[in-house]
C-alpha positions in Angstrom: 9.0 -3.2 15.1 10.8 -5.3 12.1 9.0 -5.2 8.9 6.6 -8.2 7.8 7.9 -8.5 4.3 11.5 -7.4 3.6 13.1 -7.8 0.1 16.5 -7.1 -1.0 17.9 -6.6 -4.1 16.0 -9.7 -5.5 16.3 -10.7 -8.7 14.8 -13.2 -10.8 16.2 -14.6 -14.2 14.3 -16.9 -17.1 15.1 -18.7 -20.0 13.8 -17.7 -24.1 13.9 -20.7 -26.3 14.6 -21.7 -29.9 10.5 -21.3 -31.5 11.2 -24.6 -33.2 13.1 -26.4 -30.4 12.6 -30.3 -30.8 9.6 -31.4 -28.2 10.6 -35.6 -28.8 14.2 -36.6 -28.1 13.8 -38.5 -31.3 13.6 -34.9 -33.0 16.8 -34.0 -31.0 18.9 -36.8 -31.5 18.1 -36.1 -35.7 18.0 -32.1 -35.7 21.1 -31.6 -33.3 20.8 -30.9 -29.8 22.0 -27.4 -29.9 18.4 -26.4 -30.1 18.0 -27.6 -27.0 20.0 -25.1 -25.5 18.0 -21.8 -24.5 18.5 -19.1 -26.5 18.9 -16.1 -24.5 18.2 -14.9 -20.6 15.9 -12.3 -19.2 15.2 -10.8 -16.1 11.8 -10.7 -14.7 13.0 -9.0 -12.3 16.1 -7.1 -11.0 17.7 -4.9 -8.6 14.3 -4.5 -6.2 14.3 -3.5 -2.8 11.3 -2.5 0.0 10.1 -3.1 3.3 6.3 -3.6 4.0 5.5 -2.8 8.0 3.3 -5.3 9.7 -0.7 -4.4 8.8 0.2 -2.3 6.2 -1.5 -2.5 2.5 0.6 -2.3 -0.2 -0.6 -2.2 -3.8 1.6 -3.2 -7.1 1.6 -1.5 -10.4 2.7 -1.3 -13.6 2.5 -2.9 -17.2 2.1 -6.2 -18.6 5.1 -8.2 -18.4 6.6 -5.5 -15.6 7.0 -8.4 -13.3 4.1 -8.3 -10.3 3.2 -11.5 -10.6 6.7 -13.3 -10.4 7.2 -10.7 -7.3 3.9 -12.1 -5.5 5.3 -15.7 -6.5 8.9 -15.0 -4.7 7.1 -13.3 -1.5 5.3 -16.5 -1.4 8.1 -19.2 -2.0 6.9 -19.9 -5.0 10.0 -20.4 -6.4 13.6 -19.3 -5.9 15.4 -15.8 -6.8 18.2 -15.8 -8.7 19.4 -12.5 -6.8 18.9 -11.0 -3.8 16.5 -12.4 -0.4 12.8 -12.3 0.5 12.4 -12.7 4.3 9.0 -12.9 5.8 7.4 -12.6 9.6 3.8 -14.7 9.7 2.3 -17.1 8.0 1.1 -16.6 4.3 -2.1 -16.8 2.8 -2.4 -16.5 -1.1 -4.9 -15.5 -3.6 -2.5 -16.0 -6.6 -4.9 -18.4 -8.7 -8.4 -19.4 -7.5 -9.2 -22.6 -7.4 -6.0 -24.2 -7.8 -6.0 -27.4 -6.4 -9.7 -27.9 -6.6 -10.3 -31.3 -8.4 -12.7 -31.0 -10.9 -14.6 -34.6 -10.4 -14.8 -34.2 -6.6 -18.0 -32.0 -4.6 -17.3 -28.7 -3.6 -17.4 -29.6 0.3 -15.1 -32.8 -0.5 -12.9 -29.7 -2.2 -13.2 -27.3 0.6 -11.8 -29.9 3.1 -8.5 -30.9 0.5 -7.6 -27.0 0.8 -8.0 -26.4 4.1 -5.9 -29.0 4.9 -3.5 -28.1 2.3 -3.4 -24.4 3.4 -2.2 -26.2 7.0 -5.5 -26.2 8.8 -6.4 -29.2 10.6 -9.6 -31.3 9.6 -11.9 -29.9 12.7 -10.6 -26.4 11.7 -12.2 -26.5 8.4 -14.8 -28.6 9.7 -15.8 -24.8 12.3 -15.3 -22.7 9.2 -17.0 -25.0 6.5 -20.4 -23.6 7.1 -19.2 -19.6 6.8 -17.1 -20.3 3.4 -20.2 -21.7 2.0 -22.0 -19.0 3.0 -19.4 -16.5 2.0 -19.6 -18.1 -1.3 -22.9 -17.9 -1.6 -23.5 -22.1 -3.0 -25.4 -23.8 -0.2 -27.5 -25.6 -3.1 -24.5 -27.1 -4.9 -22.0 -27.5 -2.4 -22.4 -31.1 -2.9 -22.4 -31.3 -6.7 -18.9 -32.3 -8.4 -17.1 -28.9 -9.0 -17.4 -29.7 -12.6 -20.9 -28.8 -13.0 -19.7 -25.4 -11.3 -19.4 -21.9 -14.0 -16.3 -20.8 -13.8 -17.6 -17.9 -11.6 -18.7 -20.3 -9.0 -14.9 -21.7 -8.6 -13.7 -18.3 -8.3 -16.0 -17.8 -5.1 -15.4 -20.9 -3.7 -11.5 -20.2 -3.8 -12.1 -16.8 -2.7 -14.2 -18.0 0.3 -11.9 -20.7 1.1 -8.7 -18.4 1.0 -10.7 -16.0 3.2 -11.3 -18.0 6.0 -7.1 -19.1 6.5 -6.6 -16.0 8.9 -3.3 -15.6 7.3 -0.7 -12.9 8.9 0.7 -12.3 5.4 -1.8 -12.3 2.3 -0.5 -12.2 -0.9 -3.6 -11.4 -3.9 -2.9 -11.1 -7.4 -5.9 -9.8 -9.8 -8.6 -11.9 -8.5 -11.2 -9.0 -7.3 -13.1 -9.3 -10.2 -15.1 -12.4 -8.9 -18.5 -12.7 -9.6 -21.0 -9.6 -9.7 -20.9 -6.8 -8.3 -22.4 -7.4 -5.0 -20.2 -10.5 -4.7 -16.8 -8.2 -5.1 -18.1 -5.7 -3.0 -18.2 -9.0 -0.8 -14.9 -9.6 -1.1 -13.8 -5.9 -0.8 -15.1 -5.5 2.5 -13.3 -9.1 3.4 -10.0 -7.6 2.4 -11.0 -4.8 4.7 -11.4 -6.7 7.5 -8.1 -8.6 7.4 -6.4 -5.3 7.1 -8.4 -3.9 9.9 -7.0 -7.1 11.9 -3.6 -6.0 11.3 -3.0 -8.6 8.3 -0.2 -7.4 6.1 -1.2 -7.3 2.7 0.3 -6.9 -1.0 -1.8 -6.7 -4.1 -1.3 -6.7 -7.1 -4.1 -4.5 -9.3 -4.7 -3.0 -12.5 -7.2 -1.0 -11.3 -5.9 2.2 -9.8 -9.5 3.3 -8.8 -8.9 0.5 -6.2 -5.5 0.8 -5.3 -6.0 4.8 -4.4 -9.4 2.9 -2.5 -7.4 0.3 -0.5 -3.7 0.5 0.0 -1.4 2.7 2.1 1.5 2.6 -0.2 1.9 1.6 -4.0 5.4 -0.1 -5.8 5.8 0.5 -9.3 7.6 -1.9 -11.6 8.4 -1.1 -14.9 10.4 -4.0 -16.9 11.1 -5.9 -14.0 13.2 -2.7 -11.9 11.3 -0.7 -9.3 10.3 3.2 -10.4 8.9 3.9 -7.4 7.4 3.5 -4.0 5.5 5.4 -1.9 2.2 6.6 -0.8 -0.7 5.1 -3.1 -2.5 8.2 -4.1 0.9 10.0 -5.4 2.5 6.6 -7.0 -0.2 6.1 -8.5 -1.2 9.0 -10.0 2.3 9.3 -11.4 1.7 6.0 -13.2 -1.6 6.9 -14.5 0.0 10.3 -15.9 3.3 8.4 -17.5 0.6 6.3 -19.3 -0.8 8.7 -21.6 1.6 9.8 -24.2 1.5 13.8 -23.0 2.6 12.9 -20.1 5.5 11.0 -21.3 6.5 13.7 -23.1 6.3 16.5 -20.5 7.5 14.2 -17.4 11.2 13.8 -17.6 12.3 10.6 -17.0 14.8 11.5 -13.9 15.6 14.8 -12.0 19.0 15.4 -10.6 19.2 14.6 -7.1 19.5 17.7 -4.5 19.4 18.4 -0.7 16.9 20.3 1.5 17.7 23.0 3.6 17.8 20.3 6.2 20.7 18.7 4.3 17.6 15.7 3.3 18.2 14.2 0.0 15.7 14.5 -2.8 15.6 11.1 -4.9 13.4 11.1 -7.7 10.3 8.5 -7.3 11.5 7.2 -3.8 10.8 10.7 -1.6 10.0 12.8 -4.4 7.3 12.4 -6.6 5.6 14.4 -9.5 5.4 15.7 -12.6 7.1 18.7 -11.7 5.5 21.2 -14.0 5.8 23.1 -10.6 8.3 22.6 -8.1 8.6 22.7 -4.4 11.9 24.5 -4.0 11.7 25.1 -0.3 10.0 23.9 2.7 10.8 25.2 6.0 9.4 24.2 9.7 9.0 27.6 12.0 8.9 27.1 16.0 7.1 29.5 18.4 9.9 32.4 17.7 10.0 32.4 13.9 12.9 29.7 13.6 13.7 26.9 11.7 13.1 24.0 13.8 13.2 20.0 13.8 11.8 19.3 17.2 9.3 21.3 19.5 7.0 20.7 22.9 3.4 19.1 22.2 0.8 21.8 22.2 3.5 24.6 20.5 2.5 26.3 17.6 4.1 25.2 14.0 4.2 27.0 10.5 4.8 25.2 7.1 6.1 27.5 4.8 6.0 26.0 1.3 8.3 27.8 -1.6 7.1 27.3 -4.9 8.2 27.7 -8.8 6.3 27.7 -11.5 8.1 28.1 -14.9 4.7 28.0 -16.8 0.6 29.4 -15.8 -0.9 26.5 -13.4 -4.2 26.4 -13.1 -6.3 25.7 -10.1 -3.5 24.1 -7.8 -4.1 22.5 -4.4 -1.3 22.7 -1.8 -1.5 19.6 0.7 0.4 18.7 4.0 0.4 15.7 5.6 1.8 15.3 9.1 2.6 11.4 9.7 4.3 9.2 12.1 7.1 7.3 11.2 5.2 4.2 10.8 3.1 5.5 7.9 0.2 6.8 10.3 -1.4 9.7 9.2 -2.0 11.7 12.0 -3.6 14.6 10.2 -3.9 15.7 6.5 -5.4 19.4 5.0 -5.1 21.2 2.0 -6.2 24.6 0.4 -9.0 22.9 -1.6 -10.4 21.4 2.5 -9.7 25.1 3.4 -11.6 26.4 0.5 -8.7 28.4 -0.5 -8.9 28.7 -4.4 -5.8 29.5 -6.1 -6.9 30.8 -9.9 -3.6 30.6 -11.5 0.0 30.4 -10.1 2.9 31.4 -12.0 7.2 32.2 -11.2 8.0 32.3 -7.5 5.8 32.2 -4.8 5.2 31.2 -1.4 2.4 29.7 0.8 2.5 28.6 4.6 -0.4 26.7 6.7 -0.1 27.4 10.7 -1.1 25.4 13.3 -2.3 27.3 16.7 -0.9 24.4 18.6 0.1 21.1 17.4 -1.2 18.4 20.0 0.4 15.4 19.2 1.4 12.9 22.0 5.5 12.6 21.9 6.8 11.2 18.9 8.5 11.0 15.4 6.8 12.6 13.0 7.1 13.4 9.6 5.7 16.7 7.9 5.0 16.2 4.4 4.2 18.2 1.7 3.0 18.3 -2.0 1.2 20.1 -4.7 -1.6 18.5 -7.1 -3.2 18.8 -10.3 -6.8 20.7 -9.6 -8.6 17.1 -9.8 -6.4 15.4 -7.7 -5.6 13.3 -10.9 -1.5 13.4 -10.0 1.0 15.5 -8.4 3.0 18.1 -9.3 5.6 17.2 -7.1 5.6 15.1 -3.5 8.2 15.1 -0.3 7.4 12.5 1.1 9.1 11.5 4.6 11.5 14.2 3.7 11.1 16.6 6.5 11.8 15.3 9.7 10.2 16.7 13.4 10.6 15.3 16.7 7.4 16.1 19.1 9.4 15.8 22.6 8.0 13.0 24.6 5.5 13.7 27.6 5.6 11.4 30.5 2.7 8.6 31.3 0.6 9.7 28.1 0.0 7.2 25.1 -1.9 7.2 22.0 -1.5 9.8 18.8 -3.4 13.8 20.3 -2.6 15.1 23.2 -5.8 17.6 23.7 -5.0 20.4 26.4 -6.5 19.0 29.7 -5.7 19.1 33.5 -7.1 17.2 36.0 -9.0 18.7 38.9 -9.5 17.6 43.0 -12.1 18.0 44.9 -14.6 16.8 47.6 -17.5 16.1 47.2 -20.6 18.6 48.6 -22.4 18.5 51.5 -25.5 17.5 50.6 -25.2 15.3 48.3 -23.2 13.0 50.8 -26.8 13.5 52.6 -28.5 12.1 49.8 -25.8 9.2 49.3 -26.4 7.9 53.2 -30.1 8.5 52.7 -29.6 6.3 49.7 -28.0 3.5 51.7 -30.3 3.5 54.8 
């Protein structure tokens, strides 16, 4: 299946100009027109590639001025890259700014209508959906007042609501959760929900971590318009929240040498690897049924993760955590020692740890075994493989879905006497 959103090396470039350029052309003709000219060139955004798989959630991070918003603009053809493509499957929806477009002397049903039919329904299409998006936005008793007697929170909702009801494949949301109170944003939480549970793709962009760990599969993290990382949300994010605080920055290093697995996989810093790396995962190995190193076994064989460890420096309280996933991002199943109730007081130097599975009943598949160790609060990683270590459950024939739960099917007749009691039943 091809990826909903794919975007390649894009690029986007703007213009700084002269603080005192002439606005009148009077002012240019008698100050020169070389103040015209911009001044210099910057790039919003450079260099960034990812795919985003159809129904997936994918938050976007970073600082001020990192570039999220001129990314959501681009994914929705709002405007042109300089570098690089954006290609997109389905049709887009957008919460980029609500209530642009609404006209601020016309009623808020007169509104609703303009939009829809804007956002390419048809007239009897929002006329089915008008009565739900008022509803939604919780103004039956002024939905025929002009919108300028509405607050400003009231506008929000009504864009909100109106945006909701598109059904859009793609939808694109930039920093507009905070509408209204808090029962209206748990609202529109729980709408986001939905659309995700419907298989709509979805990128937004957040500065509330809290929610992005909440809502999203995967995170992207843009730092002066070039991508830092991407990956799952929890790690990503974590990783941003730690590089914020000036510790952090001090103890993280800003890139790790590149190096391969025992399974000749590459390690590259913030795109399969993730952490702080105040202790390192130096090893991971995948043991079959006879003590080997494996990349492929039967469904229902029995699989040990043996985890290597280093830790320079005393680390309190760790939590070791695999994840086995499918290749689509699926997680079929995720443990670690803190769900075990395995406490580890304090790790130090060299050490090894290994989780085995009695039997791994997974239908046949690609799947991905992945492995990380945390800070004792969960707060951030230490260090993350992520899609890293490949294994191949060997396809069974006629089955479908994700666990394959040992079962066999049984024949036989049925008794005596209840075939009695059946032809009694029918007389």
């Amino acid at each position: 299946m091809s990826d909903a959103i794919v975007v390649q090396n894009l690029g986007k470039r703007f213009r700084r100009y002269h603080a005192d350029r002439p606005t009148t052309l009077k002012e240019a003709l008698l100050r020169g027109l070389r103040r015209i000219k911009p001044a210099e060139s910057f790039w919003a955004l450079r260099d960034v590639s990812f795919g985003v798989a159809p129904g997936r959630m994918v938050g976007v991070i970073g600082p001020n001025g990192a570039g999220k918003s001129t990314l959501l603009q681009l994914i929705g053809s709002v405007g042109r890259p300089d570098e690089g493509r954006v290609t997109v499957h389905g049709r887009i929806g957008a919460l980029l700014d609500l209530g642009a477009g609404f006209h601020p002397d016309l009623t808020g049903r007169e509104n609703v209508f303009i939009n829809g039919v804007i956002s390419g329904l048809t007239r009897h299409e929002v006329a089915q959906r008008f009565d739900s998006i008022v509803d939604f936005a919780e103004l039956e008793a002024f939905i025929d007042n002009p919108l300028r007697t509405y607050s400003t929170g009231m506008q929000m909702r009504l864009g909100f609501a109106v945006a909701a009801y598109m059904e859009p494949e793609i939808l694109l949301i930039d920093e507009v959760l905070a509408v209204g109170d808090l029962a209206f944003q748990r609202k529109c939480l729980d709408r986001i929900a939905r659309f995700k549970a419907e298989g709509c793709t979805i990128i937004l962009v957040s500065h509330d971590i809290a929610s992005i760990r909440q809502l999203c599969d995967e995170a992207l993290w843009l730092r002066q318009g070039e991508l830092v990382a991407y990956g799952p949300s929890d790690v990503v994010a974590g990783q941003y929240v730690t590089e914020m605080t000036a510790e952090t920055r001090r103890r993280t290093p800003a890139m790790r040498p590149t190096r391969r697995t025992s399974t000749g996989a590459e390690l590259r810093v913030n795109e399969n690897r993730f952490g702080s790396m105040e202790i390192e995962i130096v090893a991971v190995r995948l043991l079959g049924p006879a003590g080997l190193s494996i990349t492929e076994l039967d469904s229902g064989d029995p699989l040990r993760v043996e985890i290597e460890y280093m830790a320079p420096e005393p680390i309190c309280s760790p939590i070791f955590g695999v994840t086995v996933s499918r290749a689509d991002g699926l997680v079929c199943y995720d443990t670690s020692t803190e769900a075990a109730g395995l406490h580890l007081p304090i790790v130090q130097g060299r050490g090894r740890i290994s989780l085995q599975f009695e039997r791994l009943d997974l239908i046949g598949d690609q799947y991905f075994v992945d492995v990380g160790i945390y800070e004792r609060e969960w707060t951030y990683a230490y260090d993350y493989h992520w899609h890293v270590y490949p294994l191949l459950v060997r396809p069974t024939r006629g089955e479908k879905g994700v666990l394959r739960p040992p079962n066999r099917w049984a024949v036989g007749s049925v008794p005596s006497f209840q075939t009695s009691l059946l032809a009694s039943e029918v007389s």
